[in-house]
N, C-alpha and C positions, 0 to 999 in steps of 0.2 A: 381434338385428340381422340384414336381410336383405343378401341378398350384394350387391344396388345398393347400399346404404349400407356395408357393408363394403367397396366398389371404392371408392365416391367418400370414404373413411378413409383407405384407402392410397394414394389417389394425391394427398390433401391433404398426407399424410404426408412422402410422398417428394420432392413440393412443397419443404415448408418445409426436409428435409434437403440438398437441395439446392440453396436460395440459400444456408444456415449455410456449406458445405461452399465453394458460391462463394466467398463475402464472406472465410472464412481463404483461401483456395489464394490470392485476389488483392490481401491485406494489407488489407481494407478493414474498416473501424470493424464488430466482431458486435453484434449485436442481439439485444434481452428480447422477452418477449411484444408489448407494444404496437406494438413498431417492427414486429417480423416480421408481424405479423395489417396494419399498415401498406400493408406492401410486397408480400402476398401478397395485397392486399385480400376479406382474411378476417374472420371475426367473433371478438374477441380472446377468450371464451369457450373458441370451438372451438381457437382456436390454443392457450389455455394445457392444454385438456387434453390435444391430441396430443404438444402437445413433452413432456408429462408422460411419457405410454407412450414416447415413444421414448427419451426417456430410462431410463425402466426397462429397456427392449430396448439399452440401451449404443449406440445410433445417434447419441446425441447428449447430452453432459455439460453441466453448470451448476454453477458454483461459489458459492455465497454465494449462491444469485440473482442473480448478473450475467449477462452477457450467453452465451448458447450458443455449444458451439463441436463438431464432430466429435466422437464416443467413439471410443470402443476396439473397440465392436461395430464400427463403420463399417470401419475400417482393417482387421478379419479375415476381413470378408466383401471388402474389395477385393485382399486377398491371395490370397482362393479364386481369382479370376481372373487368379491371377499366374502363367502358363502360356506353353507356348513360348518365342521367343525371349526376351518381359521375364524370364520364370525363368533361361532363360542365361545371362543379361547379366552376373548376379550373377558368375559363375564367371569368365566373359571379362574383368570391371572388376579383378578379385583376379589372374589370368593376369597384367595388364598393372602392376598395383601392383610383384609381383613381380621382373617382366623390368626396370622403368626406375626402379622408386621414385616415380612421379610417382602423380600424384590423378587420379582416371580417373571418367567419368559418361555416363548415356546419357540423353539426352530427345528431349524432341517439342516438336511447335508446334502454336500456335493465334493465330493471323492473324500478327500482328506479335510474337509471345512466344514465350520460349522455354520451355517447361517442365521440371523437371527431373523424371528419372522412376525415377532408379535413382545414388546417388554409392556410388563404392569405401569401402570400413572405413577408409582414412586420412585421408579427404575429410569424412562424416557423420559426426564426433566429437561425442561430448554438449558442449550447449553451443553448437556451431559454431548460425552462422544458414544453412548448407549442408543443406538437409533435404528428402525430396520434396515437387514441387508448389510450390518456390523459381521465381519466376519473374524472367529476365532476357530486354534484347533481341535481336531478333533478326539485328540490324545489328551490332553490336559482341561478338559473340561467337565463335567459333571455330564451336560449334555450332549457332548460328544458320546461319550464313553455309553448311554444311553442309547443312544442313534447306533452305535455298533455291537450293540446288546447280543444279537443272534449272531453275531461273527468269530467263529471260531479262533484260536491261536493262526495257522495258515492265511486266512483269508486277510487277518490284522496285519499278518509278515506283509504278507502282497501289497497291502494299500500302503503299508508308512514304509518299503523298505528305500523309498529315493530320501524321506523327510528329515530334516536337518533339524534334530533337535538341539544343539547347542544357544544356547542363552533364550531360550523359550519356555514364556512360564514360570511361575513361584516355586518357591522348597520343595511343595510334593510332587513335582512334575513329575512324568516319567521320559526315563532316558534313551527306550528302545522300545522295538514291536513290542519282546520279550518281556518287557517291563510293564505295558499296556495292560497285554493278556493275563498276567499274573494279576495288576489290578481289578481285573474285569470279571477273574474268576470267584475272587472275593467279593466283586458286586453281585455278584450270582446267587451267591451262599445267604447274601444278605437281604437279597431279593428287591437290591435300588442299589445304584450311584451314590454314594457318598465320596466329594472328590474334597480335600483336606487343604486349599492354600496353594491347587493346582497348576492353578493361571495366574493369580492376584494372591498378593503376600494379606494374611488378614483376612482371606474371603474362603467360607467353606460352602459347596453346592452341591440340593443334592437331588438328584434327576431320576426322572422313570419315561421309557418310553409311550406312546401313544401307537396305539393296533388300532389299523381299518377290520371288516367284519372279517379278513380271511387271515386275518393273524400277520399281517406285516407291519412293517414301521413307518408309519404317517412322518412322526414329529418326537420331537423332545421336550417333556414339560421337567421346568426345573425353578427351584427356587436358592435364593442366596440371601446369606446372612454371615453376620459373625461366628466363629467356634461357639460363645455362649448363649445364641439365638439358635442356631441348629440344634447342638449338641443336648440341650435339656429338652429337646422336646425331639428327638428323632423319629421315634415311631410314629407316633399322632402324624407328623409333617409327610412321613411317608404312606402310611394311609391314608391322608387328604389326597395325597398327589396322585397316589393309586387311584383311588375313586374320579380325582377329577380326567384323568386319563382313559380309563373306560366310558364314562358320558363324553368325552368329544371323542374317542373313536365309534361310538352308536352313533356321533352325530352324524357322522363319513358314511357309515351305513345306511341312513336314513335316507341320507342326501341321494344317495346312488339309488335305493329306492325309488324314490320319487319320482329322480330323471328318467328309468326303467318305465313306470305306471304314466308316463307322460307321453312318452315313445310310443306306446300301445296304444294309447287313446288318442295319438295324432292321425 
């Protein structure tokens, strides 16, 4: 095989691992050969042989012949890149299990979602449906609301004005852009997330974002408990959270550092 034909292998490759990879992260129906050589408008041929390799290379499993889904290779190669601040997080979420008892997680977004990227050892129990790559919104969550910290009223219209909030979400949910922003200005005043039963009836969260050195939004540290595990200890859990938020954004810093002082001296 020439190296053109081994590019255009791997980049069919990586293709198709990344719609499989899509369709779990966003709960949608996986797909066999046919469908995937479908949707990647491929020739089903060539699809059944690459998912073959990649499946031997653990990128991607098949049970019975049913539908594909992520290996175990995929997952070890996205821990190689679990570095800097994500690697700290670990330490930070266990820090705060400790000090409050509570269930502690850190994520990201992607447009209107929230994704989860990292939950505490009390939180990701076998079993739970709590696992990375859990996707929840961004309007009713402690960490959402966190994640769109520096977004004006305007910008909040923009992102949620297609989102369909009807039957989304516990009691306090909110019910429009306009409802968002008005919670967000009181997150403001208060200087963290406090979201009251937002998502989950019985569950109160309360989030602060994470800033790289130039003042942007990495991630969302948040923790969760009951009304009476929050509620008596508000501030202290907010100042934990503040602190552990700034050491993982210096660690983002560092990190980029380092890569910078490595650059030079290559």
């Amino acid at each position: 095989m020439d190296s053109s034909s081994e590019a255009s292998s791997m980049a069919q490759g990586l293709r198709i691992v990344r719609l499989v990879a899509d369709r779990e992260k966003w709960g949608r129906r996986l797909l066999g050969v046919s469908q995937l050589a479908s949707e990647l408008d491929m020739e089903q041929s060539r699809v059944s042989r690459l998912t073959q390799e990649l499946c031997e290379l653990g990128l991607l499993e098949r049970v019975e012949r049913g539908p594909f889904r992520t290996g175990p290779r995929f997952f070890s190669l996205a821990a190689a890149l679990n570095a800097g601040w994500v690697h700290e997080s670990r330490a930070e979420l266990e820090v705060l299990v400790a000090s409050f008892r509570l269930r502690a997680r850190v994520s990201v977004r992607e447009g209107f979602r929230v994704i989860l990227l990292r939950a505490s050892s009390n939180d990701a129990v076998p079993g739970s449906f709590v696992k990375p790559g859990m996707v929840t919104p961004v309007w009713c969550t402690g960490s959402g609301r966190a994640l769109l910290w520096d977004d004006r009223q305007p910008a909040v219209q923009a992102l949620l004005q297609d989102v369909n909030f009807i039957g989304v979400g516990g009691p306090g949910a909110a019910h429009s852009p306009q409802e968002v922003a008005e919670l967000m200005d009181l997150d403001r005043a208060r200087g963290f997330i406090l979201a009251e039963e937002e998502f989950e009836h019985g569950v109160y969260e309360l989030a602060v974002p994470v800033r790289s050195a130039d003042g942007s939004i990495l991630a969302a540290l948040s923790v969760l408990g009951s009304q009476a595990q929050i509620k008596v200890r508000t501030n202290d859990i907010a100042k934990a959270l503040m602190a552990a938020a700034e050491r993982l954004g210096s660690c983002e810093g560092r990190t980029r550092g380092d890569a910078g002082r490595k650059g030079l001296a290559s």
